[in-house]
Phi, psi and omega in degrees: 000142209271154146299112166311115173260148202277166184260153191310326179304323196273306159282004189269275178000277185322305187318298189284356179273350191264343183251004158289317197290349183252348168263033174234313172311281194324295207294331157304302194308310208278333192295316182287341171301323188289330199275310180286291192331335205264333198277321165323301160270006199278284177318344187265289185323329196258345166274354181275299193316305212273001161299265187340300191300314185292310163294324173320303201293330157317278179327313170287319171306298185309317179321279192020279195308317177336302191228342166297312191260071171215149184273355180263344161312299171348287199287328211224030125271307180319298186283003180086358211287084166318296121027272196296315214255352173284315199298277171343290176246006187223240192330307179299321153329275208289345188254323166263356201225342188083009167290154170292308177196159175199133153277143183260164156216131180292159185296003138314325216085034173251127162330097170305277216212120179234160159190137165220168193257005200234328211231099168292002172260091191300336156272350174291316180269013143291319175316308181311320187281312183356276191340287192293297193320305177303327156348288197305302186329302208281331143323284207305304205310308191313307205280330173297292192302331187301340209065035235253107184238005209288189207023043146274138164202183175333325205274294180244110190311296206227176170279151172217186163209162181182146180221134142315111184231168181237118182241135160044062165059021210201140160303140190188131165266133162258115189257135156196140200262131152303138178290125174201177191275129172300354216249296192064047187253349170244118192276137151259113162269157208304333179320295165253042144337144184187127172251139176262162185210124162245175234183113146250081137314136201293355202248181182023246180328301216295355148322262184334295163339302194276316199292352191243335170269348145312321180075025139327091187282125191034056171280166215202099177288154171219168185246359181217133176296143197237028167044003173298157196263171179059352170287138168268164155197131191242160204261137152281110184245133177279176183283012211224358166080001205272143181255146192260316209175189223202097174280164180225171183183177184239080199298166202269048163318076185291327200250300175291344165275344158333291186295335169284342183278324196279347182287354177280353189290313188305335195301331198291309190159167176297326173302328187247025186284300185312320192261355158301303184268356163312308181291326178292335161309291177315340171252001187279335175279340193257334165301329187280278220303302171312342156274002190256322162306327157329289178329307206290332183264337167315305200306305196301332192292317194259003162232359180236170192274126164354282175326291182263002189057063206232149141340130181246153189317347179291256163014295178286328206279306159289345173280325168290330175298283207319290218295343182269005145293329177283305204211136183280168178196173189254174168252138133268091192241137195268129173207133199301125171270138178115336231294307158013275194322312238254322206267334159313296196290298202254358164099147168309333169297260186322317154304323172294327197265010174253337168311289173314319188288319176292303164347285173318321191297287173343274182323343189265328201281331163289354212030246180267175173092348199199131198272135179231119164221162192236135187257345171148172193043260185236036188227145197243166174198127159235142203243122180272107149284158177083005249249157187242129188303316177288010156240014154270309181308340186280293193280012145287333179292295163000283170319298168316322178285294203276007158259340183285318198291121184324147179248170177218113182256132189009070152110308196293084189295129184232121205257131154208193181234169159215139163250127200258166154186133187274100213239140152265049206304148175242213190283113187121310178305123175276185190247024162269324172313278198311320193270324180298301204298320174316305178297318184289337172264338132338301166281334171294284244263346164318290156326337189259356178131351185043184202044039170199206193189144196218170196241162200271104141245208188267348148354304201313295193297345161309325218247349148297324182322301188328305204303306209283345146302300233275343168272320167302303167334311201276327175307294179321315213263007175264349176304274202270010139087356198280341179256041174223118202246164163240114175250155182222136178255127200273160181274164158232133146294156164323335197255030149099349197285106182297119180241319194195157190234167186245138181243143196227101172315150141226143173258131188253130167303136158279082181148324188243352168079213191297142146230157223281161172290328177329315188254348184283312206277025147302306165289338190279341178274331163290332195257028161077063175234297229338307188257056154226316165288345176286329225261318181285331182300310185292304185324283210281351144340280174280349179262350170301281202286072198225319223262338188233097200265002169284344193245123166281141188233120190260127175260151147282127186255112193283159179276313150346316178285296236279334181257017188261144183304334187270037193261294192306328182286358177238007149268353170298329182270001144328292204263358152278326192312319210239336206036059187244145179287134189296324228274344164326314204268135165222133164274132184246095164257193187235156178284282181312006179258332186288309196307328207280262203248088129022269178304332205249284169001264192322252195355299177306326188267328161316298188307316183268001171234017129288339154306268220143009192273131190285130169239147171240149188242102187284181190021056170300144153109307194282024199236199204243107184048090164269338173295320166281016208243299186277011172280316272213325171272174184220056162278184186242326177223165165254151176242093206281146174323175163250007176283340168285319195297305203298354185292335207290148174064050160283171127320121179057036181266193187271061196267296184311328197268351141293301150339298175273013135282332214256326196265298203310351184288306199274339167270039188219038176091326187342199054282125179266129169219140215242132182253163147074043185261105212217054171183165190263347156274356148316294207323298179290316195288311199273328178288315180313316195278014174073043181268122170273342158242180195187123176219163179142167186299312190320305181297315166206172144291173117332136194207128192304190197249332169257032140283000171265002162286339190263336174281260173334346186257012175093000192289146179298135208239162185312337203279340183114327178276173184264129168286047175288000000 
């Protein structure tokens, strides 16, 4: 039989079935790549969520445990102290932790305490919460009474209960905690029992969150699958398994976006397929690879700080567990001092970028081996294992030295500081202990003066003890008003003339005797008293100086006051209260009160001296950039410091930088008043020098009020001049 030679049609045929079958081959290979590659990460997605989702719910307890598992919780829940439990347990949720709302309940179950961030009515926004929560309440009590301990461990303090519950229509976890003692020197029984209840919602921010730290493309809660095709979803399930809703999202296909780039390729034909699929492998390898780098800046993203690339409090906290599982170590925690001034003054751009330098600083001075980490704002935290005490003081002096040595930020020479404190662990120590004691020698070396570092011993924790008598003490003693007194130290004119007196707080102790104002109203300003001792200080003030309508009588304005919306308006209601003339009164405020909040300052000082009321600007000269500081206010007088006054006739004293305060006083409008005068030749030097008041011991002391009658009656002052 003769051989057929195939025809030219026939090989066109044979060709093109044949560059089907090797562009069909590929493009099946490439579909089955596309397909695992797309259910792989479809599956990495659905698994980043029901994670997430699952630590939210962890994650709100443990805030709790924050403030819940304290003995001063105890006690000022116990006590009714609304105040206290706002600071504590309501605003401070929502403001440091992102909670919605949260409530205390008395051992009925009667409404304590509510705040919510959406509802200014605290049983309106309890009613909403009520249903689901008492469920929880009623679970915890029961597990209380039972002696019930499980999931408790280092980690987690106490027992809770908690659920994915449906609030106002809206997804929500409810977590809730028992109140209890940190200590475990106060029992509490179920009779007095007090529960705490926090509120997250699932919807909005906390949506808007996971999709932008996550990468969730148009993620979306629904309360229903809304059957569209290409969409994930993963079920909000309660513990009780009933599915709530539903997120939804637009998964992240990595292997179809490939395949849409590469089908026009495929078009040319079986000559360019081994190189179609060469690329594609390339890009199907490099698309991976960028998700596998993706992952990688999450993970790095969710345990280090942005700014500084530094370990973040996630980070640091678990790096203390692990090294006291090994080894003991010390803790060091830094925290920059000035640094406020740098982001007022010189702007926020420039504070991230001296944050990144102290970083740097940091990381060189401890060197390898030893973990830097930053927990937020301007605090730093470093972990020694192993650690030898003289060569931990040695690189805390190291530190203190290399942030005090000047930075140069664009251009910019920048003076800061560091206060360091120092924990040690020993046998037994955990890493919350160990972390607390760091914070607590942190406020001593602050306290001692900054720019040092100071070590945990057990004093430290005596003289907080001390503080939080000294705060109870004071609570008591602004109720009944009876230890807390006014001495007024009188003003002079130049010519010797008594124009006005300074009212000077004092506490006389039934126990401790006198204490300094440095230090009680330092507490008052911490523990929320400020305005209620400003509100007795002013009270006895204006009823002193009534007596004397020829005389200015100046209150010190704490900056605490100064920056609440409400300041000018309770001292205007004072001073109807009293019928006392405003043009009588001057507010003695601070340069560091303006630098913090500004705005809420200037407002306050508007209100009052459209009354007629005098504002004076103390201790000038001694704040951050005071000239410019003070083109920007509208007072009547300055108060040049005594660190300037006391210098005169040093070697290198302020004789000029007083001269120039004095004209700048007067050419703004001023009155200079010279504090801390305490010899007649200041005395003669500050009149030569066109200074209009003159106050200091040399003239008088602080003085009761009816030693200022004695005064006002012409009597000779300490100084030697006559007050007519």
């Amino acid at each position: 039989m003769p051989y057929l030679k195939p025809s030219l049609p026939f090989k066109i045929i044979l060709a093109t079935l044949f560059a089907a079958i090797i562009i069909g081959t590929v493009y099946g290979t490439m579909m089955y790549a596309v397909v695992q590659s797309d259910r792989s990460t479809v599956e990495r997605q659905d698994s980043l969520l029901a994670l997430v989702v699952g630590k939210m719910q962890d994650s709100i307890a443990h805030d709790q445990e924050s403030a819940t598992v304290w003995d001063d919780a105890v006690t000022h829940v116990a006590e009714g102290d609304r105040e206290w439990m706002a600071a504590n347990l309501g605003r401070w949720m929502n403001s440091y932790f992102g909670h919605d709302a949260a409530f205390v309940l008395g051992p009925t179950d009667q409404l304590a305490y509510g705040y919510s961030a959406i509802e200014a009515n605290e049983d309106v926004a309890f009613a909403s919460v009520a249903p689901d929560a008492l469920k929880l309440v009623k679970k915890l009590r029961k597990r209380l009474a039972d002696g019930d301990t499980a999931g408790t461990s280092d980690r987690s303090l106490s027992i809770g209960e908690s659920d994915i519950v449906r609030i106002s229509n809206r997804p929500a976890i409810l977590s809730v905690k028992p109140i209890v003692s940190d200590s475990g020197e106060i029992a509490v029984d179920e009779q007095h029992q007090f529960v705490h209840i926090a509120l997250r919602y699932l919807d909005g921010d906390f949506a808007n969150t996971l999709a932008s730290e996550y990468l969730f493309n148009d993620l979306r809660f629904e309360w229903r699958k809304d059957g569209r095709e290409g969409r994930s979803v993963f079920p909000l399930t309660s513990r009780s398994g009933q599915v709530l809703g539903y997120f939804s999202w637009v998964p992240f296909r990595p292997g179809t976006e490939v395949l849409r780039a590469t089908e026009p390729v495929l078009a040319v034909g079986g000559l360019l397929v081994l190189a179609v699929m060469s690329a594609f492998v390339l890009l199907l390898q490099g698309r991976s690879s960028r998700l596998r780098e993706s992952q990688s800046r999450l993970q790095h993203l969710a345990h280090h700080d942005v700014l500084s690339g530094l370990p973040n409090r996630a980070a640091f906290n678990a790096a203390v567990e692990e090294t006291l599982v090994k080894s003991q170590a010390a803790i060091l925690f830094v925290d920059l001092d000035r640094f406020k001034n740098v982001n007022d003054t010189l702007g926020h751009p420039v504070g991230d970028k001296l944050i990144a330098e102290v970083g740097s600083r940091l990381r060189s001075a401890v060197g390898t081996g030893v973990l830097v980490a930053r927990i937020g704002g301007d605090e730093f935290t470093i972990i020694i294992p192993d650690p030898k005490m003289n060569l931990v003081e040695k690189l805390a002096e190291d530190i203190v030295a290399a942030i005090r040595s000047p930075f140069e930020i664009d251009g910019q020479p920048i003076l800061i500081g560091a206060s360091i404190g120092i924990a040690v662990s020993s046998s037994g120590s955990d890493a919350q202990d160990l972390i607390r004691r760091a914070d607590i020698a942190l406020y001593h070396a602050k306290e001692a003066g900054r720019n040092q570092f100071a070590i945990f011993g057990q004093h430290m924790d005596d003289l907080i003890r001390t503080r939080r008598d000294l705060e109870r003490d004071l609570r008591t003693a602004l109720e009944t008003g009876d230890e807390i007194a006014v001495h007024y130290q009188p003003i002079y004119a130049s010519n010797a003339r008594l124009i006005g007196v300074e009212a000077l707080t004092r506490w006389r102790h039934p126990t401790k005797g006198l204490v300094q104002p440095d230090t009680f109203i330092s507490i008052a300003e911490e523990a929320g008293l400020i305005d209620r001792l400003g509100e007795i200080v002013m009270s006895t003030a204006l009823t002193d100086a009534k007596k004397w309508p020829e005389l200015i009588v100046a209150v010190n304005a704490s900056p605490v006051e100064l920056r609440s919306e409400t300041y000018a308006l309770r001292v205007i209601g004072l001073l109807d209260k009293f019928d006392f003339d405003p043009r009588q009164l001057e507010i003695e405020i601070t340069e560091s009160a303006v630098l913090e909040d500004e705005e809420a300052c200037r407002r306050n000082i508007r209100a009052l001296r459209e009354i007629g009321v005098q504002i004076a600007l103390d201790d000038f000269g001694t704040g951050f950039s005071s000239f410019g500081r003070l083109q920007k206010l509208d007072v009547d007088r300055i108060k040049i410091d005594r660190c300037f006054v006391g210098e005169y006739g040093k070697p290198g004293s302020n004789a000029g930088i007083v001269q120039a305060m004095i004209e700048l006083a007067h050419a703004g409008g001023m009155r200079a008043t010279a504090e801390g005068i305490e010899t007649p030749e200041q005395q003669a030097w500050l009149i030569n020098a066109g200074c209009d008041e003159l106050q200091g011991f040399f003239l008088s002391r602080p003085v009761v009020a009816s030693e200022i009658e004695r005064l006002r009656s012409g009597a000779v002052h300490e100084g030697g001049a006559a007050a007519g």
